[in-house]
C-alpha positions, 0 to 999 in steps of 0.5 A, a space after each residue: 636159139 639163144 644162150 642164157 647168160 648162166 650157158 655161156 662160159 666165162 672166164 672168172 677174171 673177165 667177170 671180175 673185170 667186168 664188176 670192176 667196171 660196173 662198180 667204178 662206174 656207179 661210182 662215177 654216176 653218184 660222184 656225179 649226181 653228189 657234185 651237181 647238188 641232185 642227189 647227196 650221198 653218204 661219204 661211204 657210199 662207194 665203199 656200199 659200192 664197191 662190198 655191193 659189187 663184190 657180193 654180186 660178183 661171188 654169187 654170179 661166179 658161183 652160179 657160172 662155175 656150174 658151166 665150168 670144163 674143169 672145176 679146179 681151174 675155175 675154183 683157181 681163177 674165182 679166187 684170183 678174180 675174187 681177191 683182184 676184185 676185193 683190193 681193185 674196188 677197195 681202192 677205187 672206193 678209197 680214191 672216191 671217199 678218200 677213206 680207207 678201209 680201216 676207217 670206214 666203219 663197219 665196211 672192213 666186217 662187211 669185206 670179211 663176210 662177204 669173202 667167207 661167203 664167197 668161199 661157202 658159195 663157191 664150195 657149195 657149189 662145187 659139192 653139188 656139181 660133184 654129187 650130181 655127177 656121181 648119181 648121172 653115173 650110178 644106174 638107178 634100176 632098182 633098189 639094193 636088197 637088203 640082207 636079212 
């Protein structure tokens, strides 16, 4: 039989490298298609990219963490995947666009949501993996009796 994706281990730094790679390569496409005058993009669309990218890689993490031997470590990595991913696909946008973070619009706000929402996502996460495991432990025989 085989294993869906969501079964499979993966290393939290080996899914942000593999985000990196995606991204610079839709980068590269739409470089592409804008030089050869097919389809014109917007100057800040490898930053859409690159905050697309990231959005994707901390909601996949989160949902990977469920497979995790040890919650901490995997909490460790995803954080250290995470801010590598933030900063490698800021400036691959950068060299794309040739603009900074600062100067592309609404795109710095954009960075500072998604990584909260990394955050909640990857809490949330961890709090459900964790009432999970304590109701397997509980028996769930019969209800407490009250005292009267």
């Amino acid at each position: 039989m085989i294993a869906t994706i969501f079964e499979r281990k993966i290393d939290p730094l080996r899914q942000a490298a593999m985000f990196l790679v995606a991204a610079v390569l839709f980068m590269l496409i739409t470089l592409l298609l804008n030089q050869t005058g097919w389809y014109e993009v917007d100057r800040l669309f490898p930053w859409s990219i690159a905050t697309a990218f990231l959005l994707l890689y901390a909601i996949f993490n989160s949902l990977m963490s469920l497979n995790s031997d040890s919650s901490a470590k995997y909490w460790g990595r995803s954080v250290y995947g995470f801010i590598g991913l933030a900063f490698a696909n800021g400036l691959a946008a950068w060299l794309f666009s040739g603009i900074p973070l600062q100067q592309a619009q609404s795109y710095q706000w954009i960075y500072i949501v998604v990584t909260i929402g990394f955050l909640v996502f990857l809490s949330m996460i961890n709090a459900i993996r964790k009432i999970v495991q304590f109701a397997e432990k509980e028996e769930w025989n019969e209800p407490r009796k009250r005292r009267r």
